[in-house]
N, C-alpha and C positions, 0 to 999 in steps of 0.2 A: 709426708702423708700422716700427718697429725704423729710427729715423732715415733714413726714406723717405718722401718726400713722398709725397701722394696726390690725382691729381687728377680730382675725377666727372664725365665729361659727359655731361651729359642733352638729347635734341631733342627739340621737344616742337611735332608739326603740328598737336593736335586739344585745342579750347579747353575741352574738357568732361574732361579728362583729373586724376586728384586728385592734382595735384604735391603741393599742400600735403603729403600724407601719405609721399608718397615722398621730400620732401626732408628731412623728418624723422626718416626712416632713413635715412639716408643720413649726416646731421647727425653719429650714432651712432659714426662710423667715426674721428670726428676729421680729415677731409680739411682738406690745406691749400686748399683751395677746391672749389666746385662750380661749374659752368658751364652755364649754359642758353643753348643756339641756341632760339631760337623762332619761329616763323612771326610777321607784325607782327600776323595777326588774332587771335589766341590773349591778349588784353588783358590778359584777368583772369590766365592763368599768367603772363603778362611782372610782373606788380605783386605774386604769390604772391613769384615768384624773387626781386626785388629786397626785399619785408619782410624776408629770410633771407639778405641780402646776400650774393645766389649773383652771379657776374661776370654777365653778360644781355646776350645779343648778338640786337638782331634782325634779322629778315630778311625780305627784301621776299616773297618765295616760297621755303618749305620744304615739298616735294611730300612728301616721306616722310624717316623717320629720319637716314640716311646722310649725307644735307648738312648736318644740323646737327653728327653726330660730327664730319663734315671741318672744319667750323670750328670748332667747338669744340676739336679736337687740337692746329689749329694755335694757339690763345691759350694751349695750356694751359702752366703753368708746375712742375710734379710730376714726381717719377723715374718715375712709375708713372700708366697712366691707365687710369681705371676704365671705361666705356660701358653704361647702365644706358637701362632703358624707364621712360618717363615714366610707362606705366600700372599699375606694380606692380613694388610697391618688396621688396626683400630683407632680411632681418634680419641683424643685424652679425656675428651669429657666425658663419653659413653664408657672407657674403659674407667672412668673415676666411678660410675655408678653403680660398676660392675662390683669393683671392689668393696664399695660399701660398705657392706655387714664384715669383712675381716679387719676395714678402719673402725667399726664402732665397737667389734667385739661382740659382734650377736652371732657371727657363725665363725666356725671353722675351716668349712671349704665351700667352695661356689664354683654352682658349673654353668654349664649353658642353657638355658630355658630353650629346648623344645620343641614346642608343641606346634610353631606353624609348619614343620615337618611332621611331625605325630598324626596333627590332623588334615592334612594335605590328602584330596580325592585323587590317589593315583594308588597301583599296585606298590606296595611300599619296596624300596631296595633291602638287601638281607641287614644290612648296618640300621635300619630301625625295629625291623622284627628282634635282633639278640639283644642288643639292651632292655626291650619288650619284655620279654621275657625272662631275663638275669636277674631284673627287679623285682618281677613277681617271683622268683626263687629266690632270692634274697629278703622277703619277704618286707619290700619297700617297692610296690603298687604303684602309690601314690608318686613318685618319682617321674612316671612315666618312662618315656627311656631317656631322659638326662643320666650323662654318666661322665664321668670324666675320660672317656673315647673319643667325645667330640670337644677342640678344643674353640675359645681358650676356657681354661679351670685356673684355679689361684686355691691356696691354702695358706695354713698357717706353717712357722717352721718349727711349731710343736708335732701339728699334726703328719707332718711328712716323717718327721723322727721316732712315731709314737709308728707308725704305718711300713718305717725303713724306706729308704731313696729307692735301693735297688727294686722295691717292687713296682715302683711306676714303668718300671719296663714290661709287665703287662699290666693296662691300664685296667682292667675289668677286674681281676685279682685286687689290684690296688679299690679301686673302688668298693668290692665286696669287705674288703679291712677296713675301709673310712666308716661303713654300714656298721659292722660287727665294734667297732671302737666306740659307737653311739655318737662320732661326732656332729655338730650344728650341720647339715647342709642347705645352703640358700641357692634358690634356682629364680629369682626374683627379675631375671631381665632376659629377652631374647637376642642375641650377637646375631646379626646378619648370615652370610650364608656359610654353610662350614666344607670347603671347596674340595677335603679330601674325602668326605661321603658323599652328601648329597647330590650330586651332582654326576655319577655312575650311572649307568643307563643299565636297568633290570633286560636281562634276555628270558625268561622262562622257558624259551625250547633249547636251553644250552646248558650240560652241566659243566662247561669246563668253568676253573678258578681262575683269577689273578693269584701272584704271588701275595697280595698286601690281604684277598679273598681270607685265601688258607692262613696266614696268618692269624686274623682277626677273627677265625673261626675256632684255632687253635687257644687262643687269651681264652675266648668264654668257655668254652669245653673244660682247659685246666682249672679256669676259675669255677665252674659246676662241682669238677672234680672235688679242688678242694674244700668245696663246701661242703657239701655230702660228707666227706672223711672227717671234717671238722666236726660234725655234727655227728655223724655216725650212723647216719640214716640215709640211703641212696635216694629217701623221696624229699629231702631237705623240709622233715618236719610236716609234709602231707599224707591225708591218710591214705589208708589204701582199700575206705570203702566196707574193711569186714570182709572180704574173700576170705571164705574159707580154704586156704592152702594146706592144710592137713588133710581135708578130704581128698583135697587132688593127691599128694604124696600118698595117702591108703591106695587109692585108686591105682596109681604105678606101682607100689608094691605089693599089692596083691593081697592087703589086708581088710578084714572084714565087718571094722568096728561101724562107720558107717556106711554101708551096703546100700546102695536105693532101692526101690522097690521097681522092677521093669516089668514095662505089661507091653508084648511083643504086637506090633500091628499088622500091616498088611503093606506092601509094595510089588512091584511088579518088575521085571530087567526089562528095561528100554531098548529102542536100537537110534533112538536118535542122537546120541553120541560117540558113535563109532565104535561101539563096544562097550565104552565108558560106562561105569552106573553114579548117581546122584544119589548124595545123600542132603538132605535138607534141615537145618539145624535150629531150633527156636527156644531159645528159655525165655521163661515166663512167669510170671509172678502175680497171679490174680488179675487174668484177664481173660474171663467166661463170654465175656460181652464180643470179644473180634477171636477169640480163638479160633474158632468153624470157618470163621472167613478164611482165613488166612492158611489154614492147611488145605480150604476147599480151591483157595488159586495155586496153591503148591504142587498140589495132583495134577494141574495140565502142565509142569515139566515133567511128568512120567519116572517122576525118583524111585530108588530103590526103597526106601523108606522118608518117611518124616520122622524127625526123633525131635519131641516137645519135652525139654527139661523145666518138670516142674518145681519149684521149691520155695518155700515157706509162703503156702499158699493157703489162706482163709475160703476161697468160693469153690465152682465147680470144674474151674480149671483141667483138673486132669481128669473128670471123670468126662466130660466134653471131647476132649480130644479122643480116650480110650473111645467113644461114641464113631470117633470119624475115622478110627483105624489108623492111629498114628501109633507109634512107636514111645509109647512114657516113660519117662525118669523121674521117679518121684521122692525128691526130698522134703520130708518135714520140716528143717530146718532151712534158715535163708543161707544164699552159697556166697551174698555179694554180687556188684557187679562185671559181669563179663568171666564166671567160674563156670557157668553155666554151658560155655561155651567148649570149654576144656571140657567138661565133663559128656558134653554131647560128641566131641570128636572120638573118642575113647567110645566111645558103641555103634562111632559109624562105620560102615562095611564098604560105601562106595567110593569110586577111584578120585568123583566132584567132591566137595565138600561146602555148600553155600549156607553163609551165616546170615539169618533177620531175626527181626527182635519182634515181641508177643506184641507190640503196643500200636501198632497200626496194619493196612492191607498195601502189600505190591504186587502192581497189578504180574499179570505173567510176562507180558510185554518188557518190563521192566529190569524183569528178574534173568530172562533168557540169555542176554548179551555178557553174563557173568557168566554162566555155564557154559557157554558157547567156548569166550574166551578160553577157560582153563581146558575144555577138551581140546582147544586148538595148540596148545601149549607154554600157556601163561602159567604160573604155577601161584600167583597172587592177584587174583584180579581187583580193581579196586573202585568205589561210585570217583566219579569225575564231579569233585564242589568247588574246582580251580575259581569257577566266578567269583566266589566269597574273598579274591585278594583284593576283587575290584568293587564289588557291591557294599560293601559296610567300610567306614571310615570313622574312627582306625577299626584293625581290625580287632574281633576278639579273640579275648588271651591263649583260648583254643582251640583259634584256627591260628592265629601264630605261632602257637606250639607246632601245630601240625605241619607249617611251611619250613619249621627250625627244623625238626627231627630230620627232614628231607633234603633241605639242603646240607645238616651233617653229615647224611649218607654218600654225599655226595648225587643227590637224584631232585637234581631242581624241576626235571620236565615233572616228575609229579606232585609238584604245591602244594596245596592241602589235602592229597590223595591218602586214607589213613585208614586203618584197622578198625579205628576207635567209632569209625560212620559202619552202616550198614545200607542197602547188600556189598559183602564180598564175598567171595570166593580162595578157595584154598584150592591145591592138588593134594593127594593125599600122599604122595611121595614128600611133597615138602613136609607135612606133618610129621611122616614118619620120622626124617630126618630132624625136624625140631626138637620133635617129640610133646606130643598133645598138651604138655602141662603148660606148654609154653603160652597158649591162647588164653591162659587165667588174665595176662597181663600182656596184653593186644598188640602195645605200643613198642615193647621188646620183642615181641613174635615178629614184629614188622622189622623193625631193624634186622634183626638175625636173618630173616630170609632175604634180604638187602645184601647184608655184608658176607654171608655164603653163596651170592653169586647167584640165586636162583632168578626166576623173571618175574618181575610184577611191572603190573601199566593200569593205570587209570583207564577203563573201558568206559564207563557209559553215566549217566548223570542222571539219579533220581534226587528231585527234593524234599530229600527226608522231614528237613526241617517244618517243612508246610505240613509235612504226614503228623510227625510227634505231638504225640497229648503233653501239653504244656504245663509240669507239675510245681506251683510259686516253691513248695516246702524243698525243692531238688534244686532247680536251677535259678531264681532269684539269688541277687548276691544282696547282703543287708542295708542297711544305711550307714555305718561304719564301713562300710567295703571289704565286708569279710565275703569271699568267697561262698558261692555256693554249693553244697556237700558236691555235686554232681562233679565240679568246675574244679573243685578244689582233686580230686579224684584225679583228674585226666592232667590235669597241671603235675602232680604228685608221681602220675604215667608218664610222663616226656622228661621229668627231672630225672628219674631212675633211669630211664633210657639214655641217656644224654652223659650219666655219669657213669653207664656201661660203654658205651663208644669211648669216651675220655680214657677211662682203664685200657681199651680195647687195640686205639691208635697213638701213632706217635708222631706229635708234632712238636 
C-alpha cells in the first residue's frame, strides 16, 4: 500500500461469528499482518485465526469489541492500523478507498461516514443520539456522530502512540484524544451497515439496558467526565447565560446586598386540590404586551398567588402585573436565564409549584393536567414533546440532549421530557428537599430529583414551540455553525449535568 504497512485488528467476543470469511477479505488487501484479540471461549475462531496465521492473542474476558482493538493496537507492528468487525467483512476495493487519505497522507484517522443513519426518518436508537452529542461537547459539530464507536476506523501508528493503545478500549475517550491532539480526520466515504448499532430495535416504553447499553453509556459519561476535568469547566467551555448565582447564594443566606423589591398581591386558598395550594411561577423580561393575558388565565386555577419575577426590565412590566394583583419580584438588574425561577420558588408559599415563561398565553386547559398531576402525587410533572424523536430528522442538538440526560438517568419512558420546556410542575416537598437554588439550572434540578428517587412522568403535551416568539439574535445558529446564545446555553446545561452523573455513578 504504496510502501505502507498495513495492520488489521480484528476482536472477536462471539464464537458463532464467520471469521473464516472475513479474514479472507481481508487476506485481499496484502496486510503486513492481521491480528485477532479473542475472548478464550470463542475456540473454534482462536484455531479459524491461527490456520491463516493471523498473530492471536487471547484473553481471559473480552466483554465487547473495544478491548480487543486496545490490544490488538498495542501488538501491532504497521504504519497504518486498520479496526474491522469480526462479523462482516468488506471487499478490497471499498476498503482501499477507505484508506485513502492515510495512503496519501492527508489524514490521520478515518472513520465511518454516517449520515445515512444520521438522517434516517426513524426515532433514532440511543447509539446516534451520544455520539450526537459528544461531538457538539467536544466541540467538533461538524462531525456529526462519526466517531470511532462505529466500526471500521483506521489510523495511523503515530497517531494510536501519540493517543496510547490502551485508550481504544473506550472508544469515545479515545476519540475525544484524536479531537484534542488536532489530528486530520477524514469521514470521506459511507461503509454499509454497521451491524453492532444500527440494527437494535429502540423500545421507548422500557427502561431496562442491555449489558453492551450500560457499557456504551458508561464510555461517554467517563469520556464527558474527562473533559470537563480536563478543561476544568463542567459546561466544557459553554456559557452559562449570565445567571446570576450570587443573587441566589444571598438569597439562601440571608443576605441583603441584593434585596428585590416585593410588592405582595392578592390570591385566594382553593379547595380544588384537596387542600393543596398553587403557586404560579413567571419571570419575565419586558413583556407588557402578554403580561395581563397570561396572569388573567392563571387566576381560573384558583392559585394561592402569582409570583411574576421581574428583572432587567425597560417597559411596564411590573407595574402591569402589580395592576392585576399578582405577587412582584422586581430586579433592576438581569438574573439570566431560568434564575428567575429559583428566585420565584423561594417566595412561593404553596404545596404546587407550576413554572411558565412571560413570553406567550397557556390556555387553562392546558395548564390544569400539571397541577392535577403533582396534587395526585407526582412530584415532577413534565409537558409530553416525545413526538419531536419522530417529527424532525435528525433530530436537534437540544432535543438530543434532552433524550441523553434521560436515558443516563436511566428513564427512557421520558424522552425528551425536560425541565428546560415549559409548563412543569414541582411539589414543593421536592423543592425543599433540592433546595430552590437548585432551579437556577433546570437540567441538574431534573436529574437530582431523578436520582433521589422522587416521581416525575411526562403528563400532558402543549406545543410550546408554535406558542414561542421566535427571537433570530437568541436561537439562529450562524453560518459558521456557531451555536446560538439560547442553544449554546442548554447544551452547556446537559454537559454540566452529564458530568455530574459521571462523578455521581460508577461504571
Amino acid at each position: 500500500m504504496h510502501n505502507k504497512a498495513l495492520s488489521i485488528i480484528i476482536s472477536v467476543c462471539n464464537d458463532g461469528v464467520p471469521l473464516e470469511h472475513v479474514i479472507q477479505l481481508y487476506k485481499q488487501l496484502q496486510p503486513y499482518e492481521i491480528i485477532v484479540a479473542a475472548d478464550e471461549k470463542c475456540k473454534h475462531c482462536i484455531d479459524i485465526a491461527r490456520t491463516y496465521d493471523c498473530r492471536v492473542f487471547v484473553c481471559a474476558e473480552l466483554l465487547d469489541t473495544y478491548k480487543g482493538h486496545a490490544i490488538g493496537a498495542k501488538e501491532a507492528k504497521g504504519d497504518i492500523l486498520l479496526f474491522v468487525d469480526s462479523k462482516i467483512g468488506i471487499t478490497s476495493p471499498t476498503m482501499k478507498m477507505f484508506l485513502q487519505p492515510l495512503i496519501d497522507g492527508t489524514a490521520d484517522v478515518v472513520i465511518n461516514k454516517m449520515d445515512y443513519v444520521f438522517y434516517k426518518k426513524q426515532q433514532p436508537p440511543p447509539t446516534v443520539i451520544w455520539p450526537q452529542i459528544t461531538n457538539h461537547f467536544f466541540h467538533r459539530s461538524d462531525l456529526k456522530i462519526d466517531s470511532i464507536i462505529f466500526v471500521p476506523y483506521a489510523m495511523t501508528k503515530q497517531a494510536v502512540d501519540a493517543i496510547h493503545s490502551e485508550c481504544l478500549a473506550n472508544p469515545v475517550l479515545a476519540h475525544l484524544n484524536i479531537i484534542d491532539h488536532q489530528f486530520r480526520i477524514a469521514n470521506h466515504l459511507p461503509i454499509g451497515d454497521v451491524s453492532l448499532y444500527s440494527n437494535k430495535k429502540v423500545q421507548t416504553n422500557s427502561d431496562a439496558q442491555s449489558g453492551s447499553d450500560k457499557r456504551m453509556l458508561g464510555y461517554h459519561l467517563n469520556a464527558i467526565s474527562y473533559c470537563t476535568k480536563e478543561m476544568r469547566d463542567p459546561r466544557a467551555g459553554y456559557s452559562d447565560g449570565g445567571r446570576r448565582f450570587d443573587i441566589i447564594k444571598e438569597l439562601k443566606s440571608g443576605t441583603t446586598k441584593h434585596m428585590p423589591k416585593v410588592i405582595l398581591g392578592r390570591g385566594k386558598r382553593s379547595t380544588l386540590y384537596e387542600g393543596k395550594q398553587l403557586s404560579v411561577i413567571i419571570p419575565v423580561q419586558n413583556e407588557a404586551k402578554l403580561i395581563r393575558s397570561i396572569i388573567e388565565e392563571c387566576r381560573k386555577l384558583e392559585p394561592i398567588e402569582i409570583i411574576v419575577v421581574v428583572n432587567g426590565t425597560i417597559d411596564k412590566t411590573a407595574e402591569i402585573a402589580e395592576k392585576c394583583e399578582a405577587k412582584v419580584i422586581i430586579y433592576n438588574e438581569k438574573l439570566g436565564l431560568d434564575t428567575g425561577r429559583a428566585v420565584g420558588a423561594y417566595f412561593a408559599e404553596g404545596d404546587i409549584m407550576l413554572f411558565i415563561d412571560g413570553d406567550f398565553v397557556i390556555s387553562e386547559e392546558d395548564l390544569t393536567p400539571f397541577v392535577h398531576s403533582v396534587q395526585s402525587g407526582v412530584d415532577l410533572a413534565l409537558n409530553d414533546l416525545n413526538h419531536y424523536l419522530t417529527c424532525h430528522t435528525p433530530l436537534h442538538i437540544v432535543t438530543a440532549c434532552k433524550y441523553a440526560i434521560n436515558l443516563a438517568c436511566g428513564r427512557r419512558d421520558l424522552g425528551v421530557g425536560s425541565t428546560v420546556a415549559v409548563p412543569h410542575a414541582f411539589s414543593k416537598e421536592c423543592i425543599d428537599q433540592l433546595g430552590f437554588e437548585a432551579l437556577a439550572t433546570p437540567v441538574l434540578s431534573q436529574v437530582a430529583t431523578i436520582m433521589n428517587g422522587h416521581s416525575v412522568k411526562n403528563v400532558h403535551r402543549v406545543e410550546v414551540d408554535k406558542m414561542n416568539r421566535f427571537r433570530p439574535d437568541k436561537h439562529f445558529t450562524n453560518k459558521r455553525g456557531k451555536l446560538a446564545p439560547t442553544t449554546s446555553l442548554i447544551v452547556g446545561d446537559h454537559t454540566e449535568a452529564l458530568s455530574y452523573l459521571a462523578n455521581r455513578r460508577l461504571f
